[in-house]
C-alpha positions in Angstrom: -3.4 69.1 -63.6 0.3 69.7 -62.5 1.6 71.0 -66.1 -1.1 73.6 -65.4 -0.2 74.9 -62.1 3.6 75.2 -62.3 2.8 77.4 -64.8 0.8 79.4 -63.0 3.5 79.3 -60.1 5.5 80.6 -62.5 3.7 83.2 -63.1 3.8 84.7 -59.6 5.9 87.2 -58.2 6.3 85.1 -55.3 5.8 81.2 -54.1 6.1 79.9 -50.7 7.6 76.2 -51.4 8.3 74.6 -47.9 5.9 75.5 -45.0 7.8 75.2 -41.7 5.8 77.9 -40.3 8.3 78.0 -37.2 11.0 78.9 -39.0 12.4 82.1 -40.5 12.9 82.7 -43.7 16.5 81.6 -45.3 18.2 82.7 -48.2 19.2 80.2 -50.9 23.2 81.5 -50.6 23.1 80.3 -47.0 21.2 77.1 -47.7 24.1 76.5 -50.3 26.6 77.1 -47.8 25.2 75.1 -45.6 25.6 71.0 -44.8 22.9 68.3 -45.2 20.7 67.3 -44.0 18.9 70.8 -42.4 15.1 72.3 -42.1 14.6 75.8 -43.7 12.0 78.0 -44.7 12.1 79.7 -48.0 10.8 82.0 -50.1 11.7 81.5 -53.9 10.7 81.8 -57.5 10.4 78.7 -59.7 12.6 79.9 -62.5 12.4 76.2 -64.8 11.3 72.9 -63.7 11.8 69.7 -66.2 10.6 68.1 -67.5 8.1 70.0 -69.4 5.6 67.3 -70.1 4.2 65.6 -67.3 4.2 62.3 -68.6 7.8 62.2 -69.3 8.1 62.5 -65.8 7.1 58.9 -65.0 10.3 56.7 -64.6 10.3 52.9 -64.0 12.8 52.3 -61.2 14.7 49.5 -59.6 15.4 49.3 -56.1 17.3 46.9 -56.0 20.7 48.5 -58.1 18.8 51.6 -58.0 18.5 52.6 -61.9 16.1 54.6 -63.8 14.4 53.3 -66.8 12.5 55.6 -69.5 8.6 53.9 -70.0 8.5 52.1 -72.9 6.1 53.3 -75.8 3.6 50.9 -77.3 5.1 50.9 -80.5 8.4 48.8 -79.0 6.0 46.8 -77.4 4.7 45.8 -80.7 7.6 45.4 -82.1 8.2 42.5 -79.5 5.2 41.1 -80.0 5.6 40.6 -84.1 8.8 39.4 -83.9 7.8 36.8 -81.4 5.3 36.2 -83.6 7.8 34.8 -86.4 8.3 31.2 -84.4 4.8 29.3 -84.4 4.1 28.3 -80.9 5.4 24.5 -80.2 2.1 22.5 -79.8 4.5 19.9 -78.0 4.2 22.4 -75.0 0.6 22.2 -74.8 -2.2 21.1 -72.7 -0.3 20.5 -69.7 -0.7 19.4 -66.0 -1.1 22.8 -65.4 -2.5 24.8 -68.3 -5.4 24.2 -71.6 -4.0 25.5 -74.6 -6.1 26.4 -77.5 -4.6 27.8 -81.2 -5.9 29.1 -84.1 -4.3 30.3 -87.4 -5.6 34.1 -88.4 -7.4 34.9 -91.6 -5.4 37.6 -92.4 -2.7 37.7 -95.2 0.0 36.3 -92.4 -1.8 33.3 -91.5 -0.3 34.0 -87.4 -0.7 30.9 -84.9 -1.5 32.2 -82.0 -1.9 30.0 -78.8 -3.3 30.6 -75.3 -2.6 28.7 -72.6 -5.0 29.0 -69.7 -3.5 28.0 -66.2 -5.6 26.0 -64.0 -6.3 25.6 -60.5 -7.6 22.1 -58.6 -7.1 20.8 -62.4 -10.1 23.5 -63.1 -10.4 26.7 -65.3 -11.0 29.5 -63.2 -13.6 32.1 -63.8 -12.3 34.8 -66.2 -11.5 37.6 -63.7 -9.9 35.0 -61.7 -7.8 33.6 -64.6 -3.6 33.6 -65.6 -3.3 33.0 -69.3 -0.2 33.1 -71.2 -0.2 34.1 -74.8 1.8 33.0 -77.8 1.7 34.8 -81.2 -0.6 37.9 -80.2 -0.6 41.3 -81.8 -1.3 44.6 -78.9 -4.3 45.1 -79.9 -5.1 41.1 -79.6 -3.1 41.3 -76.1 -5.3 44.4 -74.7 -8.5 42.8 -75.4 -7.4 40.0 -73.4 -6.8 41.8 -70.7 -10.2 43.2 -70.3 -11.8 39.7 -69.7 -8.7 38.1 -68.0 -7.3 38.7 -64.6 -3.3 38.6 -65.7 -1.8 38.4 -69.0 1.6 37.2 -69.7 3.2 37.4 -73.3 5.5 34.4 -73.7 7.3 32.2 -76.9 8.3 28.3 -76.5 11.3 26.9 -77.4 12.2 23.1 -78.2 11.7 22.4 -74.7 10.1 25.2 -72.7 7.7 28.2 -72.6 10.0 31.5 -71.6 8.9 34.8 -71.3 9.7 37.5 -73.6 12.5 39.7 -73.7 12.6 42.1 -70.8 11.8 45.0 -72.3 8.9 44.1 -72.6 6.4 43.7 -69.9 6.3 40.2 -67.6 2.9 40.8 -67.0 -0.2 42.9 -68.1 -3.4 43.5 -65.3 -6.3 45.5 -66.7 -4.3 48.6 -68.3 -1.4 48.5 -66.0 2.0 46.8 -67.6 4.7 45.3 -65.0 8.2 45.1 -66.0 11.5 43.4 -64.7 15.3 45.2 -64.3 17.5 43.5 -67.0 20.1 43.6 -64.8 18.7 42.2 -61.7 16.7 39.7 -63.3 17.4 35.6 -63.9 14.0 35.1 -65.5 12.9 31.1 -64.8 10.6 29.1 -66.6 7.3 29.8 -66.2 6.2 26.4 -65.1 7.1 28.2 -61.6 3.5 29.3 -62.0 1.9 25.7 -61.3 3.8 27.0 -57.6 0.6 29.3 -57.3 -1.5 27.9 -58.9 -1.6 25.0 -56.3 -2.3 27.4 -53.8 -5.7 27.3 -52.2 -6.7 30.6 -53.8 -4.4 31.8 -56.0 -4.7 35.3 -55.9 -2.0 36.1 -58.9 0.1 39.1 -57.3 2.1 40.6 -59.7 4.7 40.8 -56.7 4.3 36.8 -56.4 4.5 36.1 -60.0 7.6 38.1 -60.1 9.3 35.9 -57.4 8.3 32.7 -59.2 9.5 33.6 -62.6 12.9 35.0 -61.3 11.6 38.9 -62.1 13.1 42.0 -60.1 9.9 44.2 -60.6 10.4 47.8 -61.7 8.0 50.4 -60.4 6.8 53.5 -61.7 8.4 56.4 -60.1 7.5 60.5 -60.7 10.3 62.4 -61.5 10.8 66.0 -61.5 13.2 68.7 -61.0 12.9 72.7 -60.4 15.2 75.4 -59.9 14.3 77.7 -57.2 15.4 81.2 -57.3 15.4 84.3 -54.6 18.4 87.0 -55.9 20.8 85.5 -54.0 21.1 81.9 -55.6 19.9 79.5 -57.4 18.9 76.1 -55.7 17.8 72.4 -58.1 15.1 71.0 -56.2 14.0 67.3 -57.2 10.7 65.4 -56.3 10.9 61.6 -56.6 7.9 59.3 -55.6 6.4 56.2 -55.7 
């Protein structure tokens, strides 16, 4: 993996980092001196590089206003999740046009109602790898298991009047065991009745990039992150790597 081999470039006297066999060799002092943008050739240590665990590398970013966004951990997540949890789901909201809801009360200590509303297409449920369901009341672990039998998952809470997503920080939608989530800032999440929109499509493919438009979501996407400082006796030059 990478963790592995920067430490074994660090463990070499030497490490060619940028090819451009056509090009001499250029010490880091001159590079330093030098204006942007320019092609060298170097020969350099890697002295550091951060951060140290590779999966702390993975960023979510906006490109929109361009900020960086640490991954949320499971455990917040969760946290979401249970305190949506507190407001039963309004059964008022139910069985629409454009989804079947079923409920249920657990049989554990809490008694939880948890609803699931399954969005339709041609007034028909869809086959189950084909299917958009929005959940009300569920726990991770309840969440996860949906997603292995259902194409897209979205976490949601009704109101008097309305069924809204969550709180941005958690995820707008879940697809297998990737989670999607929206800027805070460049975000005006809309009701998710802007889902009926595609549904009503001849073959509603659920994009995560198409559900984001509907329900008013700037998506994030995961970025890698690193930096390393480069090092040849004569300076010291940060290098960063940022990708998609």
């Amino acid at each position: 993996d990478l963790e592995s081999h920067l430490q074994r470039c660090q463990q070499l006297s030497v490490t060619v980092l940028t090819d451009h066999q056509d090009l001499n060799n250029t010490e880091l002092r001159t590079i330093l001196n030098s204006t942007a943008p320019q092609h060298y050739r170097i020969r350099a240590k890697l002295r550091t590089y951060k951060p140290q665990k590779l999966y702390q590398s993975v960023k979510l970013h906006c490109s929109k206003c361009n900020s960086l966004r640490e991954v949320p951990d499971g455990d917040d997540f969760d946290l979401i999740l249970q305190g949506s949890a507190v407001t039963t789901p309004n059964t008022e909201l139910h069985n629409t046009s454009w989804y079947d809801s079923v409920t249920w009360t657990t049989q554990d200590q809490k008694q939880r109602k948890i609803a699931i509303h399954f969005v339709k297409h041609d007034e028909m449920l869809q086959q189950p790898e084909d299917t958009l369901l929005m959940i009300e009341g569920g726990t991770l672990k309840e969440v996860w298991k949906l997603t292995k039998r259902f194409k897209c998952v979205i976490p949601v809470r009704s109101t008097e009047d309305n069924i809204e997503l969550l709180d941005l920080s958690a995820p707008f939608l879940l697809q297998g065991n990737i989670k999607y989530y929206g800027c805070k800032q460049c975000s005006t999440p809309k009701p998710v009745k802007g889902l009926s929109s595609i549904a009503a499509e001849q073959r509603p493919s659920w994009e995560p990039t198409e559900i984001a438009q509907v329900l008013g979501i700037e998506p994030l996407q995961y970025v890698f992150i690193m930096k390393f400082t480069l090092v040849d006796g004569t300076g010291a030059l940060n290098a960063y790597l940022f990708d998609y």
